[in-house]
C-alpha positions as CSV (number, residue, x, y, z in Angstrom):
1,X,-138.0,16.9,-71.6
2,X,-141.3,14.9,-72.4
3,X,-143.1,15.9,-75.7
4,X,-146.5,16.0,-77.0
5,X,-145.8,14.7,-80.0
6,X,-147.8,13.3,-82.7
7,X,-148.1,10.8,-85.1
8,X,-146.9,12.6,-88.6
9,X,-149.8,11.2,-90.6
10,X,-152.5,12.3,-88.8
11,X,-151.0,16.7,-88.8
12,X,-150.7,16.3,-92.3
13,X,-153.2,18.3,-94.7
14,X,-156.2,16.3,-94.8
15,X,-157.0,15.1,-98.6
16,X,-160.4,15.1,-99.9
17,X,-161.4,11.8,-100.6
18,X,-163.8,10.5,-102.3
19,X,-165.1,7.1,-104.4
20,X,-164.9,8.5,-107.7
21,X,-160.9,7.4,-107.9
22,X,-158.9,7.4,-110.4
23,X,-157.2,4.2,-112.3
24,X,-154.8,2.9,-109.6
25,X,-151.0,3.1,-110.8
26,X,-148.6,0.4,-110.9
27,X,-147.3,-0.9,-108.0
28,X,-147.4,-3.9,-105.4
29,X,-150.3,-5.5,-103.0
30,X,-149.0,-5.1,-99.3
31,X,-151.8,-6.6,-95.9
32,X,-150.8,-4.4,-93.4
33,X,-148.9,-5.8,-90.2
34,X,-148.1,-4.6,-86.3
35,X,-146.8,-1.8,-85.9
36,X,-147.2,0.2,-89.6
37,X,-148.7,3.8,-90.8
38,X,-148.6,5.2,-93.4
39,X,-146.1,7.5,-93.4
40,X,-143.3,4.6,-92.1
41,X,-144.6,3.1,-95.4
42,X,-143.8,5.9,-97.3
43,X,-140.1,6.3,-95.7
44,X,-139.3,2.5,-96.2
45,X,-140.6,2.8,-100.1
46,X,-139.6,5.9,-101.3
47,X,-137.5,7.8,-98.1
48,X,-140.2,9.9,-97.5
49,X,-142.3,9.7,-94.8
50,X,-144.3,13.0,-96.3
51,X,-144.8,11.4,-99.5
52,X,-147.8,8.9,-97.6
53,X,-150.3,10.6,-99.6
54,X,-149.7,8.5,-102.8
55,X,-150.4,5.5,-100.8
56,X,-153.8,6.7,-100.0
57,X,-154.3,7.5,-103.0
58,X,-153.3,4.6,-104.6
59,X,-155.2,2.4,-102.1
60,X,-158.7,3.8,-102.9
61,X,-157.9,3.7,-106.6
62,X,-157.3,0.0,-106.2
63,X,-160.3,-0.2,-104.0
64,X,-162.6,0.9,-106.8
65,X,-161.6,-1.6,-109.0
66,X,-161.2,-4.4,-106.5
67,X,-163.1,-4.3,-103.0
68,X,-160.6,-7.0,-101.4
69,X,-158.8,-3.6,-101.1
70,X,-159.4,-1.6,-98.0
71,X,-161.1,2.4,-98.5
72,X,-159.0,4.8,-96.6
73,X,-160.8,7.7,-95.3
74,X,-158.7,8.5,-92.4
75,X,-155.2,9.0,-93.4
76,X,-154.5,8.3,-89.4
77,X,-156.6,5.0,-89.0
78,X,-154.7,1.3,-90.9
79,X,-155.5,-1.8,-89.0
80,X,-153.6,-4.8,-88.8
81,X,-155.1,-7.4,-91.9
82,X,-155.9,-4.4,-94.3
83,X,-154.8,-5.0,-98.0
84,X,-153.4,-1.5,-99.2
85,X,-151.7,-0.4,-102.6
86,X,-148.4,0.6,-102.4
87,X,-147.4,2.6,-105.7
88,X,-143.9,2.0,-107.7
89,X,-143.4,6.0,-107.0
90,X,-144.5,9.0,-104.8
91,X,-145.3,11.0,-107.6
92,X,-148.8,12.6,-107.4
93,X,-149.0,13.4,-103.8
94,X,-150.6,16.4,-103.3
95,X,-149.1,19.1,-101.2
96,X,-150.3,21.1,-99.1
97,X,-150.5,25.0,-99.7
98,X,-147.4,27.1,-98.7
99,X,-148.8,30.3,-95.9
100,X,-148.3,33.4,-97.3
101,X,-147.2,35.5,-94.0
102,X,-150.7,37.4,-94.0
103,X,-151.4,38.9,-90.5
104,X,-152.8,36.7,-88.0
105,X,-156.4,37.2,-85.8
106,X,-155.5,39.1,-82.7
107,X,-156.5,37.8,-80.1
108,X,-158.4,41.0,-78.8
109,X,-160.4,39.5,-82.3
110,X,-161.0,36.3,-81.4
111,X,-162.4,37.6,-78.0
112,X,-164.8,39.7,-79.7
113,X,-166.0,37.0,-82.5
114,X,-168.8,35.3,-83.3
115,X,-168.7,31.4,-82.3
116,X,-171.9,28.8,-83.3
117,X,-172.5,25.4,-82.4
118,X,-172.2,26.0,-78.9
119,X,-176.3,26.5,-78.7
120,X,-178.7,26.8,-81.4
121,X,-178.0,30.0,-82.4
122,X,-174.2,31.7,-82.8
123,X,-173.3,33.8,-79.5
124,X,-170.6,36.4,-79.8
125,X,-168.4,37.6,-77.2
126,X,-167.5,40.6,-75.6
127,X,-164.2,40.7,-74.1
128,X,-163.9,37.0,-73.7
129,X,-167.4,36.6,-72.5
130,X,-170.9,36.0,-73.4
131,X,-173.6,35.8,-70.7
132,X,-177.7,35.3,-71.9
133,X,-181.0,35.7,-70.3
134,X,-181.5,33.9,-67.2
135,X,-182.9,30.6,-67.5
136,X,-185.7,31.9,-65.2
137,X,-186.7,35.4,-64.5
138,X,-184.3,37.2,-62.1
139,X,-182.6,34.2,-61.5
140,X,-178.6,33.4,-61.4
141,X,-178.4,30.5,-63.7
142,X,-177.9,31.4,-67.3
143,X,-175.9,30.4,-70.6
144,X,-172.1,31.8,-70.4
145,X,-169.1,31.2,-72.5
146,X,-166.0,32.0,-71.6
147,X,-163.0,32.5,-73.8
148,X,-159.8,31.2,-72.5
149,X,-156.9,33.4,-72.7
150,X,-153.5,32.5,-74.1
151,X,-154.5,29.4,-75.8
152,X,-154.7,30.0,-79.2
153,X,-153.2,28.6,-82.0
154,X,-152.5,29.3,-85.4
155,X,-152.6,27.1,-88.9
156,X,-154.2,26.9,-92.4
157,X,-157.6,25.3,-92.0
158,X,-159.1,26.2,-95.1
159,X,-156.6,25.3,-97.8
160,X,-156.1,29.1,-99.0
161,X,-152.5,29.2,-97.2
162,X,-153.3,31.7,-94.8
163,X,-153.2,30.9,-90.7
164,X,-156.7,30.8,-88.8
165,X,-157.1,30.2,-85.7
166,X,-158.4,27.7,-83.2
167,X,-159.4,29.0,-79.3
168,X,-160.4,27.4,-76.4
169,X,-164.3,28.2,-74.9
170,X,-165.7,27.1,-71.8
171,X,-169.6,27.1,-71.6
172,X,-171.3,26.7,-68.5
173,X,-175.2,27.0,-67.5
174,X,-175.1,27.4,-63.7
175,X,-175.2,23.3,-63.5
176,X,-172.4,21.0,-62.5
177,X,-171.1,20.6,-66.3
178,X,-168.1,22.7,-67.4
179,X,-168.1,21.8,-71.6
180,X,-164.9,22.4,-73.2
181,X,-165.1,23.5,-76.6
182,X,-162.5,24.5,-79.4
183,X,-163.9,27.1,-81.6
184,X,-162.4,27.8,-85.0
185,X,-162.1,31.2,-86.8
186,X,-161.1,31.4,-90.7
187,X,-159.3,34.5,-91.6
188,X,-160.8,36.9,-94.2
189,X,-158.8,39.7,-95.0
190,X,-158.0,40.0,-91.6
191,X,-161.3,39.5,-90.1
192,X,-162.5,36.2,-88.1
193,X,-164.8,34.6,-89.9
194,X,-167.0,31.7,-87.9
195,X,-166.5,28.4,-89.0
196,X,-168.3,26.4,-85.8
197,X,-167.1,24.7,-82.5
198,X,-166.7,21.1,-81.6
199,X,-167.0,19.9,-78.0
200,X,-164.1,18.6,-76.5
201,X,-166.0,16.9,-73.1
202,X,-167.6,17.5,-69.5
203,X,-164.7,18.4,-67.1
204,X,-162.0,17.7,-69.7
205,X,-158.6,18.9,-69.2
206,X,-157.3,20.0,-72.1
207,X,-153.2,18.8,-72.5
208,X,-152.4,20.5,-75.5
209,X,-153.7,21.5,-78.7
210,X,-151.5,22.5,-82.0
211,X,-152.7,23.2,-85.8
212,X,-151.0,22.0,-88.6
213,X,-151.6,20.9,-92.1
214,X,-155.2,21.3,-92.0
215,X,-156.2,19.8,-88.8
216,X,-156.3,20.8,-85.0
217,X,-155.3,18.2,-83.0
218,X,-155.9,18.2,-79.0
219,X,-155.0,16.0,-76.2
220,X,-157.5,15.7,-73.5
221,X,-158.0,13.7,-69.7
222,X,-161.4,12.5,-69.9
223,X,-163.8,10.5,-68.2
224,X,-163.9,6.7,-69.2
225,X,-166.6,4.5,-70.2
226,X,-167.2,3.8,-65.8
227,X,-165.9,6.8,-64.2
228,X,-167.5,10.0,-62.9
229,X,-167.8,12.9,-64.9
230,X,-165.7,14.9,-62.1
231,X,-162.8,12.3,-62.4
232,X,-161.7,11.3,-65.9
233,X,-158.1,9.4,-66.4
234,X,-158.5,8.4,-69.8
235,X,-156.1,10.5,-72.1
236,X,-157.5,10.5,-75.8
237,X,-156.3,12.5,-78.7
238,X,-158.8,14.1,-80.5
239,X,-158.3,15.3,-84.6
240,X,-160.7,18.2,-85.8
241,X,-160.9,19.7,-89.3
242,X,-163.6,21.7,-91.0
243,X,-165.8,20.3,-93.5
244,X,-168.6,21.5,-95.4
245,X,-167.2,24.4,-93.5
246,X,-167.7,23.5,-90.2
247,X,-165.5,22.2,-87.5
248,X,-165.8,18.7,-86.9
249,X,-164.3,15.4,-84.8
250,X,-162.9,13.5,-87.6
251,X,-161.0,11.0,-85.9
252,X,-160.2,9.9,-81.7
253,X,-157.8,7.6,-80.4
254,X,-157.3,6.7,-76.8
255,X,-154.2,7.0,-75.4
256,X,-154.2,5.1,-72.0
257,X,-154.2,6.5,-68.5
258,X,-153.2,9.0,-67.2
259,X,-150.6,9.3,-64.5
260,X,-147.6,10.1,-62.3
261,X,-145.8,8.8,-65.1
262,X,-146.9,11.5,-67.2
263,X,-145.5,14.3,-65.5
264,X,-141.4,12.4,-65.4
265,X,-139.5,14.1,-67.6
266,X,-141.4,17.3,-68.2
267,X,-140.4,21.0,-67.2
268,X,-142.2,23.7,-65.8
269,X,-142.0,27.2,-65.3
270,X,-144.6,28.8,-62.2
271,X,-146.7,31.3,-63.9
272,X,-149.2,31.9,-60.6
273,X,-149.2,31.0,-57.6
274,X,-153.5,31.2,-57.1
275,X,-155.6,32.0,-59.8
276,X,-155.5,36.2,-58.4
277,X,-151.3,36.0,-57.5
278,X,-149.1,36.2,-60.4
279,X,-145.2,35.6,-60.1
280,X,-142.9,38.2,-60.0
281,X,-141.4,39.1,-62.9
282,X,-137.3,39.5,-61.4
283,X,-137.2,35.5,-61.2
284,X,-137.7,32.6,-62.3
285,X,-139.6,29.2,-60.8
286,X,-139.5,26.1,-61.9
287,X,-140.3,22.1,-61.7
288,X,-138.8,19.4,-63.2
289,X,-139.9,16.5,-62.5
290,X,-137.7,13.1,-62.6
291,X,-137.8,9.7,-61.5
292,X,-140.0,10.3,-59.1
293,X,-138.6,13.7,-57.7
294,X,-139.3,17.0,-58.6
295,X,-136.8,19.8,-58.2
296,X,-135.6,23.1,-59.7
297,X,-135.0,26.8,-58.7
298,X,-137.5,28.0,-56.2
299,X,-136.5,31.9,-57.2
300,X,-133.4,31.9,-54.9
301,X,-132.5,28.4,-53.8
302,X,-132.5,25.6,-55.6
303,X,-134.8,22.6,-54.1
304,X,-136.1,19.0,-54.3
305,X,-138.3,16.6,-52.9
306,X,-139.6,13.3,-53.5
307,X,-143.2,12.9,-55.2
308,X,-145.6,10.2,-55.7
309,X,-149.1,9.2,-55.9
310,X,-151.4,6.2,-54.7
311,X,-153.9,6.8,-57.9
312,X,-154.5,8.6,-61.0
313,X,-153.7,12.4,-60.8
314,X,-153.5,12.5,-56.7
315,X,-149.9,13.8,-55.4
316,X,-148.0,13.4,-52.3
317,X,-144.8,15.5,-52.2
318,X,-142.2,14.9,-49.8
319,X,-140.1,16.8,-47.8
320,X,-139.0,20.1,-49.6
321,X,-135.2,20.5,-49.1
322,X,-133.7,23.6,-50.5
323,X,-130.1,25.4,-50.6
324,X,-129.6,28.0,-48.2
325,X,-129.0,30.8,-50.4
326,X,-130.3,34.6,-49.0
327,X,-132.0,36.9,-51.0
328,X,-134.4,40.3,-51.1
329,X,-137.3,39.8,-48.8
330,X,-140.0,40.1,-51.5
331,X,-138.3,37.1,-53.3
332,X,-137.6,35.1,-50.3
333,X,-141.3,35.4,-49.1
334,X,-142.9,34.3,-52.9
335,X,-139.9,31.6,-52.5
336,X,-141.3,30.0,-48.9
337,X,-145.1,31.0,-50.2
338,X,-144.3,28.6,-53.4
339,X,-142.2,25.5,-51.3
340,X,-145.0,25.7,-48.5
341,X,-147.5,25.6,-51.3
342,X,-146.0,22.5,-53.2
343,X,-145.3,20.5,-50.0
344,X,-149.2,20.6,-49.3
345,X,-150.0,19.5,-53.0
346,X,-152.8,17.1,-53.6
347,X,-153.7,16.4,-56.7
348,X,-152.5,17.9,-60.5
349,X,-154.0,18.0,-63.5
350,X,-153.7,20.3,-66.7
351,X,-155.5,23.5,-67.1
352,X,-155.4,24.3,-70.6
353,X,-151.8,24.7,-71.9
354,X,-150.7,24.4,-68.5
355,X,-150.0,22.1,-65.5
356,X,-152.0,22.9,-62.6
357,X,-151.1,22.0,-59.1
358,X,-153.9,21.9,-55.8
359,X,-152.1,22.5,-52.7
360,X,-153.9,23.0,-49.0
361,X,-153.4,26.1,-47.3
362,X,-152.5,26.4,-43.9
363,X,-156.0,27.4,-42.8
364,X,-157.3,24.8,-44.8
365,X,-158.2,26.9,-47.9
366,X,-157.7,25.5,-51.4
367,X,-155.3,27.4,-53.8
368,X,-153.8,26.2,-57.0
369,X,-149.9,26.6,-58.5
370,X,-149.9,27.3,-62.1
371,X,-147.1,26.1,-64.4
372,X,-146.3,27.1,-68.1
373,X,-144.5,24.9,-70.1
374,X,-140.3,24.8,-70.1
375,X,-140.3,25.3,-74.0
376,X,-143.6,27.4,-74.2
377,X,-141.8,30.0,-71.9
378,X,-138.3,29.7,-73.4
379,X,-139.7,30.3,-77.0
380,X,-142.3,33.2,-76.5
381,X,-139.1,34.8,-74.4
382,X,-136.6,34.3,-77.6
383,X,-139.1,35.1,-79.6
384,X,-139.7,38.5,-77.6
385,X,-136.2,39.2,-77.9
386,X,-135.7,38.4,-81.4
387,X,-134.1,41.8,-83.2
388,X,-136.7,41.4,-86.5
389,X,-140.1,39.6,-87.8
390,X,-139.0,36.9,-89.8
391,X,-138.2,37.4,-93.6
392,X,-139.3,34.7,-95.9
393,X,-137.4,35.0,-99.3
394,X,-138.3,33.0,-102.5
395,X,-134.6,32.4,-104.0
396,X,-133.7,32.8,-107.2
397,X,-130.0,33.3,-108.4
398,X,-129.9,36.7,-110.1
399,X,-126.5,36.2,-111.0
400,X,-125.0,34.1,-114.3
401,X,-121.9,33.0,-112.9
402,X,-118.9,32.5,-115.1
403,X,-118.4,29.0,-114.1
404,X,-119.1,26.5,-115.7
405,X,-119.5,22.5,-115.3
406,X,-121.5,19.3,-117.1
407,X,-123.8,17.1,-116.1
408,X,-127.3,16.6,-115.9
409,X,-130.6,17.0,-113.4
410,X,-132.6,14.1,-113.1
411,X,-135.4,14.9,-110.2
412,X,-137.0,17.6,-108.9
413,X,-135.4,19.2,-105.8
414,X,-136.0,17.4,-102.8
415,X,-138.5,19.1,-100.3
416,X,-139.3,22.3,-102.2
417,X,-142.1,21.7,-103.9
418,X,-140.9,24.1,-107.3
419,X,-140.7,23.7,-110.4
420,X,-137.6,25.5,-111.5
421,X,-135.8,24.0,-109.1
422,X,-133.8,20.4,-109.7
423,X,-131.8,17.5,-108.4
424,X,-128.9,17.7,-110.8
425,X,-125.0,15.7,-111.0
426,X,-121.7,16.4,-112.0
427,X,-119.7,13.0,-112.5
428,X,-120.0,11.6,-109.0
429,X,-121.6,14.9,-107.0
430,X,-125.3,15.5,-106.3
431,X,-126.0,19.0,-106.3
432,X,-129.5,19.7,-105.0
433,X,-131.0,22.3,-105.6
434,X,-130.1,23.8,-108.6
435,X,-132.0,26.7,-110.2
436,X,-133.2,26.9,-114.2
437,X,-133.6,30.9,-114.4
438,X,-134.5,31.3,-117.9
439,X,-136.7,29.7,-120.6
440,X,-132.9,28.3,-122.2
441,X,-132.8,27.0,-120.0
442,X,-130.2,27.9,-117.7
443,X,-129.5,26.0,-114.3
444,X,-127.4,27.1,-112.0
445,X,-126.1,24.9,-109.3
446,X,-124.1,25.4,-106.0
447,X,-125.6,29.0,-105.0
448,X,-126.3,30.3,-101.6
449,X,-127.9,33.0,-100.4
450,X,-126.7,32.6,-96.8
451,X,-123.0,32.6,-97.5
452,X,-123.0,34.5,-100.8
453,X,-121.8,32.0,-103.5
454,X,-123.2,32.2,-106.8
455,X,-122.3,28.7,-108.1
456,X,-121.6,27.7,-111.5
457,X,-124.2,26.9,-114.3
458,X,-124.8,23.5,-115.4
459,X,-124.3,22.9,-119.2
460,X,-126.9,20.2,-119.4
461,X,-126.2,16.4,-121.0
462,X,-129.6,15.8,-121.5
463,X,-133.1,17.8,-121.2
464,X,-134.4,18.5,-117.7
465,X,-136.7,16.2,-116.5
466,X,-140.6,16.9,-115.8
467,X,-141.1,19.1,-112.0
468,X,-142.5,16.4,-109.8
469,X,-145.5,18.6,-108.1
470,X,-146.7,16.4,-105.6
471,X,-144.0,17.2,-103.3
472,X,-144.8,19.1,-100.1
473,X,-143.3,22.4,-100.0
474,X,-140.4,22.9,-97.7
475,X,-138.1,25.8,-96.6
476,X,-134.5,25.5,-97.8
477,X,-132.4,27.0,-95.6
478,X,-133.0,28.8,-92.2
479,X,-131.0,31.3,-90.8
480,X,-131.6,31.0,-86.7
481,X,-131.8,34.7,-84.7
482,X,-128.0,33.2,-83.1
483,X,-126.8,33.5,-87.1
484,X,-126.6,29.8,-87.8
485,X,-127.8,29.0,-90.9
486,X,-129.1,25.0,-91.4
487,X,-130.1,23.5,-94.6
488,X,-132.4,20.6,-95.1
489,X,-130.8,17.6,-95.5
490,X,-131.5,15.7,-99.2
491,X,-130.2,12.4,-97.4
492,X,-131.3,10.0,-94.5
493,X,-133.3,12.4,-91.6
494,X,-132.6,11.9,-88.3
495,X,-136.7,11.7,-86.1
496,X,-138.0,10.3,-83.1
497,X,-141.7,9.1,-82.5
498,X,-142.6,9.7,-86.4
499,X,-141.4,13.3,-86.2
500,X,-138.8,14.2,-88.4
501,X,-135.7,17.1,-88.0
502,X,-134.5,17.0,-91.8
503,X,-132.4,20.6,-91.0
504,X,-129.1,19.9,-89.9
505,X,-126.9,22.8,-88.0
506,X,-123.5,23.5,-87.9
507,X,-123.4,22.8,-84.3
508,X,-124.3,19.1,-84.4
509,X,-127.9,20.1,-83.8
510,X,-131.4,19.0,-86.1
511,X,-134.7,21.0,-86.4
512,X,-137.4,19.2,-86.6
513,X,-139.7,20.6,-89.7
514,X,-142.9,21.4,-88.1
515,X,-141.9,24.8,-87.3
516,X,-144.5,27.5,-86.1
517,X,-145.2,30.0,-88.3
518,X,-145.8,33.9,-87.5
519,X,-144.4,37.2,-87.3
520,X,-141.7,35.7,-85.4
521,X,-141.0,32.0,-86.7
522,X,-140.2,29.5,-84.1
523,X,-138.3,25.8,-84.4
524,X,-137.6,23.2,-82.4
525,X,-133.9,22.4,-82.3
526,X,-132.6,19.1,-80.4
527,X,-129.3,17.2,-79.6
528,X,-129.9,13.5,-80.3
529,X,-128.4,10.3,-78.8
530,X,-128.5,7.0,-79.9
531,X,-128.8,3.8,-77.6
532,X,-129.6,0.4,-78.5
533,X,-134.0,1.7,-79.1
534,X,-132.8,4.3,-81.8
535,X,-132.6,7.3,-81.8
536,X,-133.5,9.8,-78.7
537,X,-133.8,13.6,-78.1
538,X,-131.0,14.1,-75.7
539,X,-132.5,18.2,-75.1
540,X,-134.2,20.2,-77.4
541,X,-135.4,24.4,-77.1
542,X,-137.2,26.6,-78.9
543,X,-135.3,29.6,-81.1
544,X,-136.4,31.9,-83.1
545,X,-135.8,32.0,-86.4
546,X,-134.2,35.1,-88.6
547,X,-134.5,34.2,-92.5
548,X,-136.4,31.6,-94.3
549,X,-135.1,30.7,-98.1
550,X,-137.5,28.5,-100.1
């Protein structure tokens, strides 16, 4: 399965830079060279791709003292030629804050807020919709936003560790423009709070868009520099973040063409068949598409058929053959409504969050097929099912255990971002983390709140060394709604196209760490292979998980 996945140094908290920099630290001179960022910096220097904030850091402190050194402002954006600073040590990086679990905006909320930059004064909706005076007396032309449903997503924008939201709006004037916009809400105590819009484009198809660490970043088709407005095929990658407040573009990075291409390797699951005709709930439809076929279960008998394309987003599907499989008449008629349907597609192209499909009806009508994402509907399915919200404990052993052992700590934890907790060996054994739960102090070492062990404390060699705060905070074990438990790894992470999966499983499988964060907490959790390019995600899903530790 194809994933929208993005570069780990542009989703990471956004720091606030400015020229008044501090003395730079020691270090080396490095001229940047094809095929670096910032966070492959970080994991060759210090095995930590999350730990590229010191670079940046320490780049603009050399900068102020010495202007052959290049001024990062964009954390995302290193050219080839650039002299940077690369610090002896991570230490310093600031982390981002940790969310706190507060309630999120409802969406009934965010269809009822207040949104500004759209016009020159704020509109707010009323059930998804805002509609002003006519342009002209009596006429039909007039200002209208339209919130689109299901296409919110959550994350910290504000630095205060609690999720706001970002929603897509669709404003139109009676003219041929259709301006996509994504419209950021803060929450306060519960309540949206306005913090602007940005527009995405004219006739933009929105791929996907996802918070995290600060910024919203969305994947768009638009028009190129020389094509129509009603025809873009240039996929860009747009990064958003609030300052002064406001939402703003802060960086765009074009991403090529789009085409048939784009679709191999991706999986679908028919959510409508027409915009006014949804899917019956008893089964299930889907598309995967393939080296160049596209197949699946039509609700009753499985199918496939060839597919290509002669431009851009046009499709040509061939022949449809399916099993021959009989079933109830109501799913056997939405089964030959949906094959009939996909055999006279004609062009695709993604409606936000989804893939939409134009077909040709037999009396010549135009109707669309709607497709949610595989994962998108696997995950808000497990996480429908799952028995309980997530609980997110802070551990700390409350138990002095008898044993004891000597040695000595000499690091902070790896990946959770506390203070009390350490990095800490016994002759040739790493124990990490281990917990100091008094002022004595006294560490304890080798306890786990998953399995029950209390561990043994440490009689210490040497004083503990000073917390390293710059570390970003990380959950240390997760418990999985199946009742696996998987810990993050303190060693070499496994990761694919700069995303990481630092939680190993006991059943061979990796989460990768950007998990999404709510009532219900979901991960991603994927088998890898290995050929002679690295490292690959054989399949991945979304689950639902039970417990956090941290």
């Amino acid at each position: 399965m194809r994933r929208l996945v993005y570069p780990l140094i542009i989703i990471l908290f956004g720091l606030s830079l400015s020229l008044a920099y501090a003395q730079a630290p020691e270090g080396q001179a490095y001229v940047v060279q094809a095929g670096d960022w910032l966070s492959k910096l970080a994991q060759q220097e210090y095995g930590d791709p999350l730990a590229y904030p010191a670079i940046v850091e320490a780049t603009n402190a050399k900068a102020a003292e010495d202007d052959s050194f290049t001024v990062i402002t964009n954390p995302d954006v290193i050219e080839i030629g650039q002299k940077i600073w690369i610090p002896a040590s991570a230490a310093g990086a600031a982390a981002p804050p940790t969310t706190t679990g507060a309630d999120r905006l409802t969406q009934d909320q965010l269809k009822n807020a207040t949104y500004s930059s759209i016009y020159d004064e704020p509109v707010t909706l009323t059930d998804g919709v805002y509609e002003g005076e006519p342009f002209v007396e009596g006429g039909a032309s007039l200002p209208t936003v339209q919130f689109i449903d299901n296409t919110s997503v959550y994350g910290d924008l504000s630095g205060d560790g609690v999720d706001d939201a970002a929603s897509l709006l669709v404003e139109n004037s009676g003219g041929s423009g259709v301006f996509s916009y994504v419209g950021a809400q803060l929450n306060q105590d519960g309540q949206p709070i306005d913090a602007g819009s940005a527009l995405l484009g004219d006739r933009t198809q929105v791929i996907s868009m996802a918070i995290s660490s600060g910024q919203i970043v969305v994947e768009v088709v638009t028009p190129g520099p020389d094509e129509p407005l009603c025809c873009g095929t240039l996929k860009v990658r747009k990064t958003l973040a609030l300052q002064d407040g406001k939402l703003v573009e802060v960086g765009s990075e074009e991403l090529g063409s789009v085409s048939l291409d784009d679709l191999m390797g991706t999986s679908w699951v028919l959510e409508r068949l027409n915009f006014d005709q949804p899917t019956l709930t008893e089964v299930t439809v889907t598309a995967d598409f393939a080296d160049g076929q596209v197949g699946g279960s039509a609700g009753c008998n499985n199918y496939s058929a060839s597919v290509s394309s002669d431009a851009g987003q046009n499709l040509m599907v061939g022949p449809v053959v399916p099993t021959q499989m009989a079933c109830p008449e109501q799913i056997m008629n939405q089964e030959m409504s949906y094959l009939a349907a996909l055999q006279s597609a004609t062009q695709w192209s993604y409606f936000p969050g989804q893939l939409a499909v134009t077909y040709q009806g037999e009396d010549g009508s135009l109707g669309t097929l709607f497709f949610d994402p595989a994962s998108t509907a696997e995950s808000v399915e497990a996480a429908t099912t799952a028995a309980q919200p997530t609980q997110v404990i802070t551990f700390k052993p409350t138990t002095i255990p008898a044993e004891t052992q000597t040695g000595s700590c000499f690091a902070s934890a790896i990946g959770l971002g506390r203070e009390d907790a350490y990095r800490c060996m016994v002759d040739n054994q790493i124990y990490d983390p281990c917990f100091a739960v008094d002022d004595a102090p006294t560490v304890v070492c080798g306890a786990n709140p998953a399995t029950g062990e209390t561990g043994f404390v440490l009689q210490l060699t040497e004083p503990l060394p000073a917390p390293d705060l710059g570390q970003v905070s990380m959950p240390w074990l997760v418990e999985l709604a199946d009742g696996q438990v998987c810990g993050l790894m303190t060693g070499t992470v496994l990761g694919v196209d700069d995303r990481i999966a630092p939680y190993g499983c006991p059943d061979r499988s990796y989460l990768f760490e950007d998990f999404q964060q709510g009532e219900v907490w979901m991960a991603e959790k994927a088998v890898f292979g290995v050929n002679e390019n690295g490292y690959f995600v054989e399949q991945s899903e979304m689950v639902p998980i039970s417990v956090v530790w941290q």
